[in-house]
C-alpha positions in Angstrom: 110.3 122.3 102.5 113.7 121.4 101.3 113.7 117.4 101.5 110.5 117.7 99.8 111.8 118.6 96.4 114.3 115.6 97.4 111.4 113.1 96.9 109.7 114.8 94.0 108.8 112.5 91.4 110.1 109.3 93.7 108.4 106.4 94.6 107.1 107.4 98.0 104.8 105.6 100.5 102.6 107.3 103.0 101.4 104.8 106.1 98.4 106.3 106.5 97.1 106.0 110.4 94.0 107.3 112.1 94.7 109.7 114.8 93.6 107.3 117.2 95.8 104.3 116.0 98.6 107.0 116.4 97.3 108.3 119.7 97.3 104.2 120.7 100.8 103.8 119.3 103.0 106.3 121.3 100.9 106.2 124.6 103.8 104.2 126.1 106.5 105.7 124.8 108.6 108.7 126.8 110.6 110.1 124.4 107.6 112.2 122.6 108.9 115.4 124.1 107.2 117.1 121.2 103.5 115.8 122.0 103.8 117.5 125.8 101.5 116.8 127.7 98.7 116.6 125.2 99.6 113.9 122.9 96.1 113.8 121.2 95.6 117.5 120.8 99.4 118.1 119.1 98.9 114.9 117.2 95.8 116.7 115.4 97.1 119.7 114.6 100.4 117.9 113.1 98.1 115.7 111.0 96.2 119.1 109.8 99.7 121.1 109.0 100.8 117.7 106.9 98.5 115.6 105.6 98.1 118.3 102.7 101.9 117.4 101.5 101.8 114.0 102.6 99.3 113.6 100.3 101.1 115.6 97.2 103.7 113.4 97.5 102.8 110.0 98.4 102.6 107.5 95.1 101.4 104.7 97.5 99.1 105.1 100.2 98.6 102.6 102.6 95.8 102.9 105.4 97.6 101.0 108.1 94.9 100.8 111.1 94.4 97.5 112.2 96.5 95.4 109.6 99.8 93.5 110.4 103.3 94.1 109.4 103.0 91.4 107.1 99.9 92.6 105.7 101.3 96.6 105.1 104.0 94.7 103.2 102.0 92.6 101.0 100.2 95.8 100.2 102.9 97.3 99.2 104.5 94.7 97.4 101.0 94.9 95.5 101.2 97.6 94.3 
């Protein structure tokens, strides 16, 4: 894609999150139009198609289940 080559050789910090801290993290929220009616099901395939170039172009990566706000941040400021 496009804004891909944009972040090429950037500092650039995938929040890593389970499906299911996802899945937990929109389940309230009605402006997903894009998820339908279901979430879990489009969430996987979405995490399939782009985990591959999340992954090429993340520097950082940050698994994000369970911690704070605070905590994502002092792992980021970490590293």
């Amino acid at each position: 894609p496009r804004g891909a080559a944009l972040l090429e050789g950037q500092w650039v910090v995938w929040l890593r999150a389970t499906l299911a801290t996802l899945a937990e993290r929109i389940r309230h929220d009605p402006v997903r139009a894009l998820l339908g009616t279901d979430p879990a099901a489009v969430l996987a395939a979405l995490m399939r198609e782009r985990e591959p170039g999340f992954a090429h172009l993340a520097t950082t990566i940050v698994d994000v289940d369970g911690l704070t706000v605070d905590a994502i941040v002092d792992s980021l400021l970490a590293s």
